[in-house]
C-alpha positions in Angstrom: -0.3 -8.8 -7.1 3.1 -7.8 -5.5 6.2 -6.7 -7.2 9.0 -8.6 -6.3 10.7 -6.5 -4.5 7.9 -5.1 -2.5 4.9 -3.3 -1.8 6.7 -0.2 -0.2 10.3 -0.3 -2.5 7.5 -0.4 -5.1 5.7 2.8 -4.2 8.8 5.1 -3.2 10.6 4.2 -6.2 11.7 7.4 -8.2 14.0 5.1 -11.4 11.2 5.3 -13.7 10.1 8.9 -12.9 6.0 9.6 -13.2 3.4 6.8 -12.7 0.1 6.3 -13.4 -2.6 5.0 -11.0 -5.7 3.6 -12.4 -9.0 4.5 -9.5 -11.5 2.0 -10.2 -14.4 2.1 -8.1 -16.2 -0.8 -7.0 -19.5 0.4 -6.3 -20.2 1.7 -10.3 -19.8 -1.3 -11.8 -19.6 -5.8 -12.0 -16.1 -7.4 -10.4 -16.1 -8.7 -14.1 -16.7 -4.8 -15.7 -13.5 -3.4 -12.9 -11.1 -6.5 -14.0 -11.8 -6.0 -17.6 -10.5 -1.9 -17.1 -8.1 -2.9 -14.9 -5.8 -5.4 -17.6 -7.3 -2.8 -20.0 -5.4 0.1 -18.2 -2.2 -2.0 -16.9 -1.8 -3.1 -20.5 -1.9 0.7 -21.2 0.9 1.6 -18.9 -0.9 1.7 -15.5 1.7 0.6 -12.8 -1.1 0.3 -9.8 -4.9 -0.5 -9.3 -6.7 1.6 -6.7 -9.9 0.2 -5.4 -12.1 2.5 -3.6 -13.9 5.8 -4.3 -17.7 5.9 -3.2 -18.2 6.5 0.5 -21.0 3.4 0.9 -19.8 0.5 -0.6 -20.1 -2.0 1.5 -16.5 -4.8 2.4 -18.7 -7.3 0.1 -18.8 -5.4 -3.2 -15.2 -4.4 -2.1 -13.4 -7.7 -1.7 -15.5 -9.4 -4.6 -13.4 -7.0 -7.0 -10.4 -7.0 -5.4 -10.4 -11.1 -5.6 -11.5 -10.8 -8.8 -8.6 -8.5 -9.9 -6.0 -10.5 -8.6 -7.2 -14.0 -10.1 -7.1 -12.2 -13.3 -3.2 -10.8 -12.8 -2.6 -14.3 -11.9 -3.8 -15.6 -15.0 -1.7 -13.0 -16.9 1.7 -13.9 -15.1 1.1 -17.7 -15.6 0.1 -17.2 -19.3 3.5 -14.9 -19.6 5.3 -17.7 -17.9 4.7 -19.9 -20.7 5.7 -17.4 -23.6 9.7 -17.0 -23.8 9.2 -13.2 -25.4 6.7 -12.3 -22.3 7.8 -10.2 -19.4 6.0 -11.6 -16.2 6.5 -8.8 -14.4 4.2 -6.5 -16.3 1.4 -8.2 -14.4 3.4 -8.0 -11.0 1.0 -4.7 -10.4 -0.1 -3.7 -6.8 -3.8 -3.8 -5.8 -4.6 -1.4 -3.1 -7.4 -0.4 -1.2 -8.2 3.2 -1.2 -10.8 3.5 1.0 -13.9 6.0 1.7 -13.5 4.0 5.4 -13.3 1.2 7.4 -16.1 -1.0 6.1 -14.5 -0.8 2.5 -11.5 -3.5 3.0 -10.8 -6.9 1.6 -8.0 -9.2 2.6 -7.5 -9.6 -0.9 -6.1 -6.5 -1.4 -2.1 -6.0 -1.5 -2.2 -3.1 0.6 -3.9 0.0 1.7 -3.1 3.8 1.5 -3.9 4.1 5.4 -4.9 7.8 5.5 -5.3 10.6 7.3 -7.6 13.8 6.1 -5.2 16.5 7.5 -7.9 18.9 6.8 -10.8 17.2 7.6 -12.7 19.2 10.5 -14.3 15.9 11.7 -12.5 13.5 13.9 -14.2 10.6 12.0 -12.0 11.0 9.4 -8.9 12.2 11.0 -8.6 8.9 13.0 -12.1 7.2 14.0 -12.3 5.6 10.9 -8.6 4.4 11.1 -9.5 3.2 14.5 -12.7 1.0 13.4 -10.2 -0.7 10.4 -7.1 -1.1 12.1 -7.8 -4.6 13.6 -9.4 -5.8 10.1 -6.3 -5.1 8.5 -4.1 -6.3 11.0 -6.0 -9.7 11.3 -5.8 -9.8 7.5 -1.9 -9.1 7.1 -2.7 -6.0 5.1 0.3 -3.8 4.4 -0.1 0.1 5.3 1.5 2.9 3.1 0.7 5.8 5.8 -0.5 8.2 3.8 -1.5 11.8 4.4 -4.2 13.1 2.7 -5.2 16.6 1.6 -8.4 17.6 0.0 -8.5 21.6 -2.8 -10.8 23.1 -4.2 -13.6 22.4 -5.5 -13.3 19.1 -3.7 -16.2 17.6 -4.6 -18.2 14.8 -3.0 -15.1 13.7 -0.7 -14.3 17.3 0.4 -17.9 17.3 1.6 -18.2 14.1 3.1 -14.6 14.5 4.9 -15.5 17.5 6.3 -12.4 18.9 4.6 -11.4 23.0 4.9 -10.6 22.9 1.7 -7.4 24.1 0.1 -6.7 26.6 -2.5 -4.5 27.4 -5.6 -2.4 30.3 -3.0 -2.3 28.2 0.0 1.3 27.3 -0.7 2.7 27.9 2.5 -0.2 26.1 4.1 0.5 22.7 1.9 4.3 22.7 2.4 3.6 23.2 6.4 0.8 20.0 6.0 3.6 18.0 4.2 6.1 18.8 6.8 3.9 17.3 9.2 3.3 13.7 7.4 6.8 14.1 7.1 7.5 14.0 10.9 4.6 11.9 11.5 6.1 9.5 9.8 3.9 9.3 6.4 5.6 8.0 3.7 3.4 8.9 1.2 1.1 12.3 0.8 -2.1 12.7 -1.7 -3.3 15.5 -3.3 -6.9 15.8 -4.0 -9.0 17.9 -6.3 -12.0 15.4 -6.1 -13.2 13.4 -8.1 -14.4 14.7 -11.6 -12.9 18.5 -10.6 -12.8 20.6 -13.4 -9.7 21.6 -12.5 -6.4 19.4 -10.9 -4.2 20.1 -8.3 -2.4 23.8 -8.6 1.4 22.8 -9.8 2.4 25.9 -7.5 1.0 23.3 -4.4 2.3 20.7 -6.2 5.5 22.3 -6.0 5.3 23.3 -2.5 4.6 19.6 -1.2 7.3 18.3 -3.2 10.0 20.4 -1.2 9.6 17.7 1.6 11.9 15.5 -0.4 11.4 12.6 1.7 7.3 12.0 0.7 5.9 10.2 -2.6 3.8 12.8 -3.9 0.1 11.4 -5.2 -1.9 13.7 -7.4 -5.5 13.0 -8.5 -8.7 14.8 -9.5 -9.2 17.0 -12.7 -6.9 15.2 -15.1 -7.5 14.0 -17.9 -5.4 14.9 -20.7 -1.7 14.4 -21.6 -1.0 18.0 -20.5 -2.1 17.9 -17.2 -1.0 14.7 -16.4 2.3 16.5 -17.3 1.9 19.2 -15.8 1.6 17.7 -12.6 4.1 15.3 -13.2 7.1 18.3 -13.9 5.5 20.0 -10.4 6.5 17.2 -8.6 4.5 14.5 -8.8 5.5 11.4 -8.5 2.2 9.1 -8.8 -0.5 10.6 -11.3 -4.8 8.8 -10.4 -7.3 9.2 -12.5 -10.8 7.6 -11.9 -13.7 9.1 -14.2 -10.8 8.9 -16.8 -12.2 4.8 -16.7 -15.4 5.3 -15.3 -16.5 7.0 -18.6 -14.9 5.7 -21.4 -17.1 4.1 -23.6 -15.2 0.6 -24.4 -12.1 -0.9 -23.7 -10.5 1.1 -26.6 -11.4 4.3 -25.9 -10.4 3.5 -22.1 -6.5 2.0 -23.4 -6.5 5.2 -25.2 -7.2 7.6 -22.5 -4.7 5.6 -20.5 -1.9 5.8 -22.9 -2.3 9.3 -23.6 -2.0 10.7 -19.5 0.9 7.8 -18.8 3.0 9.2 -22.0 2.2 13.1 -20.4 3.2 11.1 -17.4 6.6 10.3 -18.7 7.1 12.8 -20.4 8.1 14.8 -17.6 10.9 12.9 -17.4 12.1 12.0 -20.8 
């Protein structure tokens, strides 16, 4: 559901320091399972739903949960429409696709994080894939956040699919140089990746480095799951925080809204 003041204003804005992004992927559980976590985690503190994650989902699976996602936030806004102490807005939370390649996209989504694997050794994934979605999303009025993408150490099953010479804890020169280059290619957004379910997140050193290109929103994900190391990366320069097995394991809602509120407030409090 768009913010008011839109998709990309929404992204880039810095006035309420750290957010959290909820990963939900659509290929590990129901459309009704993924909207139940996803007003679960916005009610938490989330501030964006990304849909995406396993590498063979097919557009099907994809756009089912998306749709279903969206009816839900609908249902939210009208029901705070009709309570005077309700803030509609709340619900006004962007669904994006974040895609393992073209044949994961719905025109339900909101947007996409149109990406590039800088250090992907394959072509595929540097801009065949981008090539094959490009007219989907074009046809379907999809906004693009141009998004460079970079994979650490240990990776895990995306480092190995993309392909990715992967980055490590001392390659600090290397990541300011790679986010230099979205910079003058024009990405307005670069992601850190340590994989999903990495035992450990995204150096703060690299963090760090990235965040010297002033001009990028910095998204971290992979390995973090606490309140520390959500701010941890948040004080290195973060400036969105994912987390994905953080939902994918939680037993019940309750536990999930927990988890949630725990890495949003180490999130925060970066900034407090």
């Amino acid at each position: 559901m768009l913010p008011d003041f839109g998709l990309m204003n929404y992204i880039l804005d810095r006035s309420e320091g750290c957010r959290h992004v909820t990963l939900i992927d659509p290929g590990k559980q129901s459309a009704e399972i993924a909207t139940q976590r996803a007003i679960t985690a916005i009610e938490a503190g989330s501030k964006m739903i990304f849909i995406g994650g396993s590498t063979d989902t097919p557009n099907k699976i994809v756009h089912e949960t998306c749709k279903s996602i969206q009816e839900a936030l609908e249902l939210q806004i009208f029901a705070s429409s009709q309570d005077p102490i309700s803030d509609e807005s709340k619900w006004k939370i962007p669904v994006l696709l974040f895609p393992g390649g073209a044949h994961a996209l719905s025109p339900a989504a909101d947007g996409i994080t149109f990406m590039m694997l800088m250090n992907s050794q394959s072509r595929r994934f540097l801009i065949e894939e981008q090539l094959r979605g490009a007219p989907h999303l074009y046809k379907f009025g999809i906004e693009a956040v141009p998004t460079g993408y970079l994979v650490f150490s240990p990776g895990g099953k995306v480092g190995e699919v993309g392909e990715a010479d992967l980055l490590n804890s001392t390659d600090t020169e290397l990541v300011k140089s790679y986010a230099l280059t979205a910079q003058m290619y024009g990405f307005k957004a670069l992601y850190l990746e340590a994989g999903s379910g990495a035992e450990t997140q995204v150096s703060p050193s690299c963090i760090s480095s990235a965040r010297e290109v002033q001009e990028l929103c910095l998204i971290v994900g992979g390995g973090i799951r606490s309140k520390e190391q959500a701010r941890i990366a948040a004080e290195a320069g973060a400036n969105w925080i994912v987390t994905g097995t953080l939902t994918e394991d939680a037993a019940d809602m309750q536990e999930l809204h927990s988890r949630i509120s725990e890495v949003v407030t180490g999130a925060q409090s970066s900034s407090s």
